[in-house]
N, C-alpha and C positions, 0 to 999 in steps of 0.2 A: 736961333734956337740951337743949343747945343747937348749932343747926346756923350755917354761916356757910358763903360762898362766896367766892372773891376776884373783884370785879366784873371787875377785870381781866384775867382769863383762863378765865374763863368760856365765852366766846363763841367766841375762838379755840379752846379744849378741844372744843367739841363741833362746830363746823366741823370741824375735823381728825381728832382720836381717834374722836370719833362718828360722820363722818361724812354731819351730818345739816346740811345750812343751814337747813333749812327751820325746824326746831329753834331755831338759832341766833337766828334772824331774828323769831319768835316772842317767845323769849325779853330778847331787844334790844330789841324796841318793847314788851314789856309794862313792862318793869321800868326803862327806860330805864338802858338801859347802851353802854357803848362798845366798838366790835371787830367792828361789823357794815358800819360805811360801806360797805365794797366789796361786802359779800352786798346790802345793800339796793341799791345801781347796778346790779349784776346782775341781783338782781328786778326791779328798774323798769325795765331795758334791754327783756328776754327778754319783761317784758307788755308794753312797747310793740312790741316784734317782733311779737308774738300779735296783740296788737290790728290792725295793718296787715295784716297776714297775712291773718287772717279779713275785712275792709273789701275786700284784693284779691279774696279768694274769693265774697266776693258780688258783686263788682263785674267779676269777670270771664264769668259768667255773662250779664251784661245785655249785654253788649260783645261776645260771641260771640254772642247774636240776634241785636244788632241790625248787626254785620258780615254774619253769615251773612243775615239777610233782604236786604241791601244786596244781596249778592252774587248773590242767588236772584231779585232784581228785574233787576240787572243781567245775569246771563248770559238771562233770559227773553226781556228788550226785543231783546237781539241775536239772539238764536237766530226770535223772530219778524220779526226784520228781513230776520233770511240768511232765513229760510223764502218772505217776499216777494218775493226776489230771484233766487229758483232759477227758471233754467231749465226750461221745461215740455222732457222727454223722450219723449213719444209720439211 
């Protein structure tokens, strides 16, 4: 028994009827076939989106200390400035 596939529509068949890119994509880089160009731009888009994403998400955390401690020095300097400056009321 002998099986065969058409390389040519292979990858389109299971993108669409399937589906499945991920599949697709799998299959295109094992077997080196064609029909995947644009699943692969896609993947490579969506994990460079991931990648930046998660780079923002650590990096906004450091950003929000070191604003929030800026800010927590600054309103302290003034509030014991104004405290300096207040009028004795007795």
């Amino acid at each position: 028994m002998s099986v065969s596939i058409d390389e040519n529509t292979i990858i389109p068949y299971v993108t669409q009827q399937l589906q499945n890119p991920d599949l697709a994509l799998r299959l295109a880089s094992r077997c080196n076939l064609s029909g995947a160009e644009e699943l692969f731009v896609r993947k490579f888009n969506l994990l460079m989106a991931m990648e930046i994403t998660q780079r923002l998400q650590r990096l906004l955390p450091l950003r929000h200390k070191e604003y929030f401690g800026r800010l927590r020095h600054s309103r302290s300097s003034k509030l014991s400035s104004f405290k300096e400056n207040l009028p004795l009321l007795c």
